[in-house]
N, C-alpha and C positions, 0 to 999 in steps of 0.2 A: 556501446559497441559500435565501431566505425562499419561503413558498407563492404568496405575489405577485408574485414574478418569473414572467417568461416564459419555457416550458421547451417546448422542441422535442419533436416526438412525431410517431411515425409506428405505423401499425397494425401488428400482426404477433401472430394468433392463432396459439397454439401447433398442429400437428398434431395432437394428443391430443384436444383441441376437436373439431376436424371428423369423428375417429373416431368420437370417441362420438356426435357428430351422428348422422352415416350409421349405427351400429347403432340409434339410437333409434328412427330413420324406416324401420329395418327390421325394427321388431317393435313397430309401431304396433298397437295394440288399437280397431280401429274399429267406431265405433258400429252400432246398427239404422237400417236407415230405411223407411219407408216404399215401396214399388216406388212411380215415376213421381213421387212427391213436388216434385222439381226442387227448387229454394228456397223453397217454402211453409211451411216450419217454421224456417227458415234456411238461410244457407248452404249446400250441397247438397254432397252425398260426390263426386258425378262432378269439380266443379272441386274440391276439397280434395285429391282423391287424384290429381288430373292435375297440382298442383300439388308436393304431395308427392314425387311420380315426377320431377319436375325436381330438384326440391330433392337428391334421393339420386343422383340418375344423369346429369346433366346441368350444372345451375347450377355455376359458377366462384366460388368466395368468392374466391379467389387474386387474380382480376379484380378484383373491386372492392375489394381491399385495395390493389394496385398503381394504381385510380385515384388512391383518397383519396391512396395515398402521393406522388402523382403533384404535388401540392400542398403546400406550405408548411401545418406543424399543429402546433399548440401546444397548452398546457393551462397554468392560472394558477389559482389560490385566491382567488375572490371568495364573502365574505359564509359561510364554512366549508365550502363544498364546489369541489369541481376541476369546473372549466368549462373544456371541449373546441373547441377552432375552428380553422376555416382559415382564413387571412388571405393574399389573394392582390391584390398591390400590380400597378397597373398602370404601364405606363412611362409613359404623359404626365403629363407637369407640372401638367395643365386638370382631372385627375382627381378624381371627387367620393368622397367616403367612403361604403359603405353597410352597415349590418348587415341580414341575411337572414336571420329566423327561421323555422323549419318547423314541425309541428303534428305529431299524433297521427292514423295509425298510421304516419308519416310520418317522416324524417329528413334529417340535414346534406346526404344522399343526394340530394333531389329535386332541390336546385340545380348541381346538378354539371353539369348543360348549359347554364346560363345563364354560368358562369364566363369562357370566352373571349369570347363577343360583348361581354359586360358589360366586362369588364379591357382587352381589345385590337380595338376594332372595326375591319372591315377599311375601312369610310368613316374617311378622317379627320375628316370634319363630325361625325361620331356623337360624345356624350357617351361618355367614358370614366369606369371606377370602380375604385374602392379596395374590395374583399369584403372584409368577417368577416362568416363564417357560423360562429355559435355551435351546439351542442349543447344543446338547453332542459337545466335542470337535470334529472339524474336519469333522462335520455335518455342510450344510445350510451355516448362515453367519455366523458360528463360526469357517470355513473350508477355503480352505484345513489348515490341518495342519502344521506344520512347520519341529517341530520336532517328535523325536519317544518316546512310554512307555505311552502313554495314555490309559491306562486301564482303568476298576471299580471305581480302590483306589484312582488312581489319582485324578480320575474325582470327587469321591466323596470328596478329601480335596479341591478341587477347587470350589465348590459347597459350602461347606462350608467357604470358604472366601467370597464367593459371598455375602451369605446373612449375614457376617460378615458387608461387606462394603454398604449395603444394610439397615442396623442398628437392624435386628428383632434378638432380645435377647431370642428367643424362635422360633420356627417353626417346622413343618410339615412337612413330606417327602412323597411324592406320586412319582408311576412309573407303567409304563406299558414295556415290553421285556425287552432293556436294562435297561431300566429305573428301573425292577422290581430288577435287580440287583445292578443297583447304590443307589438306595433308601436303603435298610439296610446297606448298606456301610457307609453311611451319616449317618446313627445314631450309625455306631459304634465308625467313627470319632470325632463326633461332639455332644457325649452321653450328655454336659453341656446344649443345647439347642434345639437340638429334642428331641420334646415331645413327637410322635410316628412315624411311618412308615405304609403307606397303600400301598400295590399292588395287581396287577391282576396276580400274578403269585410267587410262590414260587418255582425256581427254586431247587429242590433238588433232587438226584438222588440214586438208591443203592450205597450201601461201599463195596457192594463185601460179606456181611457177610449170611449165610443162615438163620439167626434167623430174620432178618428183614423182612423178607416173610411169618411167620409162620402166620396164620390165622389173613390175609388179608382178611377183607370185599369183597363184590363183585365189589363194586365202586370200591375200591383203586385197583382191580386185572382188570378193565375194563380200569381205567385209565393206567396202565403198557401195557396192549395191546396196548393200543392208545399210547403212547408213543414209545412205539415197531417199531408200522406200518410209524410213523414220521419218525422214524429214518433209516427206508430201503427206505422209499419210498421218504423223501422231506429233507432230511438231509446234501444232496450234497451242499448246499450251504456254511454249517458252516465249513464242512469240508475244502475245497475252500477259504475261507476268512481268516480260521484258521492259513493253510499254503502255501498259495502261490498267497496272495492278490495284489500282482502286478502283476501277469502274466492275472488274469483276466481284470483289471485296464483298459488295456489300450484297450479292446473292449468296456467297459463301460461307457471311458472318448468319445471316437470316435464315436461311433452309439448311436444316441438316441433313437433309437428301441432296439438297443443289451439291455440298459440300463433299456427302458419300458420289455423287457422281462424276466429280471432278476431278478428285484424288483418286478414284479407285480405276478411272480411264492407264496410271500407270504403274497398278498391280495388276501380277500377270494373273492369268486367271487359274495357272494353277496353284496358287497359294490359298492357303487354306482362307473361310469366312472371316473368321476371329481372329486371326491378324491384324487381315485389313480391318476392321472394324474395331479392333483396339489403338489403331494410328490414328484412323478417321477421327474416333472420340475423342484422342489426345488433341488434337487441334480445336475440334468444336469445344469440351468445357475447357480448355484454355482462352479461348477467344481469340487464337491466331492465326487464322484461316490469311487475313490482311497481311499482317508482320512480316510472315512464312514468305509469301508470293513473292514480297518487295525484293528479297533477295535478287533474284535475276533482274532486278530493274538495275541495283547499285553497283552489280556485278556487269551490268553494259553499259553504265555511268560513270564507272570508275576513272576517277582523271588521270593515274598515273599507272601504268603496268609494266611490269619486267619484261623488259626484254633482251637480257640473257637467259640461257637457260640454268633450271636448278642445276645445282649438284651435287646434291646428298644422296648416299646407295639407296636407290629405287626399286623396289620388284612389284612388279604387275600380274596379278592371279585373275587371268578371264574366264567369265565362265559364259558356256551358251546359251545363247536366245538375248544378252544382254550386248551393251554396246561394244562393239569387236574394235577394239586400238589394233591401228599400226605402225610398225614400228618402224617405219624410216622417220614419219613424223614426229613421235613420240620421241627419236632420239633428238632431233632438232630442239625442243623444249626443254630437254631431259637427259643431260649430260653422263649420268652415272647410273645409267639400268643395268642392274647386275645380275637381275630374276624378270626371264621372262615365263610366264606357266598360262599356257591356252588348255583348259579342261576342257573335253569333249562329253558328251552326254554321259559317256559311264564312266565312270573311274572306281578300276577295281573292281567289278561286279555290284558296285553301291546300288546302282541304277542312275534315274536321272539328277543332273546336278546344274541344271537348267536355270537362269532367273537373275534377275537384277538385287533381289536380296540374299546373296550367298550366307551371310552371316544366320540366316532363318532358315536358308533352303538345303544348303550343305554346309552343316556345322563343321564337323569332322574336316571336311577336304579342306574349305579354308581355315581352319585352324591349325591342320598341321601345314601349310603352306605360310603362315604367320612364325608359326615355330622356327621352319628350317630357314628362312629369312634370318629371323631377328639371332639363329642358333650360328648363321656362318657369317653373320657381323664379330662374333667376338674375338 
């Protein structure tokens, strides 16, 4: 059997794994801090160790290895390294293809409640889909990496082969963080068979130029604050992974608290425990705390970058408290936004729809926001 076939895979951490977890978490060497501190220096001991206290006495790995197994998973050999996904085929005929990529500190994990409305909707008018949801290189069990230069572009020609060898002659691109950035990559690579690109994020930034600010909305000048305050106050990370993702590596590979505390700095805090502590995991027994990081290092290494903009139909589904696109920038990047949808805290009476993982936090609103997208491409 060549690396390029498709080989069937299902999770199954050894027991020996989760022992030595649970000893590790219980002879944790915790820091000094400050009394009353709270998170003014970071992340703060009272959620790290409330977090920790799940992790050792409560969280289910067993659980989320029975979901993932709960789905069709595969692993193949693109471009020299094994890339991990679930592909979850819907029964209607009318079924559109979509690949869904996750980000960092994030995983295959976050879409696992969009999977039945997406595959099987109980409307039959509702657009139905075809999922693969990959594993980014060097993430989960698509990790560690092997080699180096796994950026965006890469990732997004590999992505492209996938659903190459996958057979859809046509498909979808969706993405949340990085994903929001691998997703218009794939339709620029791959412009013969994406049909459009949906994300929760347009990352686009000023050029430096002063006309680009000239009578800015209130919104668009409230989202530059907020953008502002990210980047003094919770920015050390990119900075960090950017340029010198081994030096942190190896506190990350070695403590499984150093690791809960690093990645849970960007979950919000109000997402439930056992989320975040099923992502966390997913990195520790994969041993990809390194691999993962590299990312932003090859993504500000990258030798060659587009610079035209895409041009595949784009729609953008923001949701609050996460990163707020604006859209004079966004269109400079992004030739063809044909969906723009800013959600405000309620929609519809839901309540809050709040949070950097929409796909976990408000399943519903971005699902049907995935729908009416992919429904008025056809």
């Amino acid at each position: 059997m060549t690396g390029t076939a498709l080989r069937p895979f299902r999770v199954e951490i050894p027991q020996t794994a989760l022992d030595d977890l649970a000893a590790r978490l219980a002879r944790t060497n915790w820091p000094a801090e400050v009394p009353g501190a709270g998170d003014t220096y970071g992340i703060g001991t009272d959620r790290v160790r409330a977090l920790a206290d799940r992790w050792r006495d409560g969280f289910n790995w067993r659980a989320v290895e029975a979901q993932l197994n709960g789905h069709p998973q595969f692993v193949t050999e693109i471009d020299g390294e094994q890339i991990h996904f679930l592909h979850i085929r819907s029964s209607r005929p009318d079924a559109t293809a979509l690949v869904l990529t996750h980000g960092w500190p994030g995983s295959v994990l976050e879409y696992l409640d969009v999977i039945a409305p997406l595959t099987e909707p109980s409307d039959p008018a509702a657009p139905a889909f075809h999922l693969v949801i990959p594993s980014l290189p060097g993430f989960g069990f698509s990790g560690p990496t092997r080699g180096a230069g796994w950026n965006r572009f890469r990732t997004a020609r590999a992505w492209a082969e996938l659903m190459n060898r996958l057979g859809y002659a046509s498909y979808g691109a969706v993405g949340n963080d990085a994903g929001s950035m691998v997703a218009p990559e794939l339709g620029r690579v791959d412009p013969e068979h994406v049909v459009g690109v949906h994300v929760t994020q347009l990352f686009s930034f000023p050029s430096g130029d002063p006309a680009e600010f000239a009578d800015l909305s209130e919104a668009d000048q409230a989202a530059l604050a907020h953008l502002q305050w990210f980047y003094e106050n919770k920015f050390s990370f990119n900075q960090v992974h950017s340029q010198q993702p081994q030096t942190l590596a190896y506190a990350l590979a070695d403590s499984p608290v150093g690791l809960l505390a690093w990645n849970a700095q960007l979950f919000d805090e109000s997402l439930d425990a056992d989320f975040i502590l099923a992502n966390v995991a997913l990195y520790w027994f994969t041993g990809t705390a390194a691999s993962a990081i590299r990312l932003y290092w090859e993504d500000a290494h990258a030798d060659q970058q587009p610079t035209a903009p895409t041009t595949a139909p784009t729609a953008l589904a923001m949701f609050p408290g996460d990163f707020q696109s604006i859209r004079r920038f966004a269109e400079r990047d992004h030739a063809n936004i044909v969906r723009w949808t800013a959600y405000q805290t309620d929609v519809e009476g839901r309540g809050d729809v709040g949070g950097h993982y929409a796909a976990h936090q408000a399943t519903d609103v971005l699902v049907t926001d995935i729908r009416e997208f992919f429904a008025s491409l056809r």
